[in-house]
N, C-alpha and C positions, 0 to 999 in steps of 0.2 A: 318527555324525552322519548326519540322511537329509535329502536334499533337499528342499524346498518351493520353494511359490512365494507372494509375497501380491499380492494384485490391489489396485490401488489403483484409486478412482474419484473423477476431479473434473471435475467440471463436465458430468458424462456420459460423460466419455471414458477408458476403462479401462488402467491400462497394470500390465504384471506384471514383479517385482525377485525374481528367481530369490534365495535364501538358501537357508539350513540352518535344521533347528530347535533349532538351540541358540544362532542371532546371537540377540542383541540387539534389541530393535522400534526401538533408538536408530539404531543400526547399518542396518535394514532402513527405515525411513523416511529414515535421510541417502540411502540410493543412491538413493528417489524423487526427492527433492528433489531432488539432483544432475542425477538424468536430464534433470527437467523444467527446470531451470534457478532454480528460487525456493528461499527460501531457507527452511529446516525452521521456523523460529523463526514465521514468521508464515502456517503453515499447523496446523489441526487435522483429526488422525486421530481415524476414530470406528472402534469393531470393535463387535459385538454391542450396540449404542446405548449405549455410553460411552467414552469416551475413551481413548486408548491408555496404557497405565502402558512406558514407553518404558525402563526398568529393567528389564522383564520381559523373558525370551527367545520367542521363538516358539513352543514349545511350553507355554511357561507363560501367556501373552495367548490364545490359542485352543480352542478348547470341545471336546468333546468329538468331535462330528462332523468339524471342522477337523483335527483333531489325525489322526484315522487316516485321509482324504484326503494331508495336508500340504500344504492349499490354506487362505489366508485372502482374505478381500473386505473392506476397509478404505475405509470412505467418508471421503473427504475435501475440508475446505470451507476457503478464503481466512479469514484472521481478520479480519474489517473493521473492528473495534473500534480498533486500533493507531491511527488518527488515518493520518497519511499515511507510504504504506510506499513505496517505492523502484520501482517496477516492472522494475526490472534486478538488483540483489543481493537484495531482500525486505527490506530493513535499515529498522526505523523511522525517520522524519526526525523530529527534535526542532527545531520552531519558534520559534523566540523572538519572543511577540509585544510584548514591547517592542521591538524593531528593527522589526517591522513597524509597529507606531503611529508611531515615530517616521518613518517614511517616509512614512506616510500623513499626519502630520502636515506634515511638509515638502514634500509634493504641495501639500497646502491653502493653507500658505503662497506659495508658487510661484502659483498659481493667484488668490491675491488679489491678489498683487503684477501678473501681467498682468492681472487687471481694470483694478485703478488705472491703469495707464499707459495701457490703452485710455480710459479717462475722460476723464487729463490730455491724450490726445491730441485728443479729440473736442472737448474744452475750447478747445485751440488751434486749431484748424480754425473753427469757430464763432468767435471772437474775429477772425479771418482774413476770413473772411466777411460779417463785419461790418462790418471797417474798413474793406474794398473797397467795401460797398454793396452786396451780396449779401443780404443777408437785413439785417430791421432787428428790434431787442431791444423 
């Protein structure tokens, strides 16, 4: 087994996960993920402009120049596709938006019910106003 290293790069910022070349890219992107803190699942690896096969080992995902180096460069990018991911574990959130309509709906409701009582109050104040001799109808 001989040593490597793969570089990973996100967002410009390069960091390198010392391996063998006989781990795993599954193996070798979890210790990025770990290092960095997010979570593998909602990040993609690219090697030579396609995607990493994360069953292959190191020396089998790497090209021929990479291979007698035992250096890889792995561009890697956020998946933003997921809808809304976690910013602490990376874990997809699954929304339910019928709990949210019904919330929004119950705002609504709420929301016309203080109107009316502001009405029925203005209603009483004006009738008050009135029967004092305050304002005439």
């Amino acid at each position: 087994m001989s040593a490597a290293n793969a570089i990973f790069s996100l967002d410009g910022t390069d960091l390198t996960v010392q391996c063998t070349t006989e781990d795993k890219m599954r193996v070798i992107c979890q210790k990025y993920s770990t290092k960095i803190g997010i979570n593998m699942n909602s990040l993609i690896f690219l090697y030579g402009g396609n995607q990493i096969n994360l069953d292959l080992s190191f020396k089998e995902q790497a090209n021929s120049i990479d291979k007698g180096r035992n250096k890889m460069k792995i561009l890697v990018y956020k998946n933003e596709d997921d809808g809304f991911i976690c910013p602490k574990c990376g874990e997809k959130i699954e929304l339910k938006t019928e709990k949210i309509d019904e919330i929004i709906a119950s705002i609504n409701n709420i929301k016309d019910n203080i109107d009316g009582a502001k009405l029925i109050i203005d209603n009483i104040i004006m009738v008050k106003l009135s029967f004092f001799g305050f304002i005439n109808f």
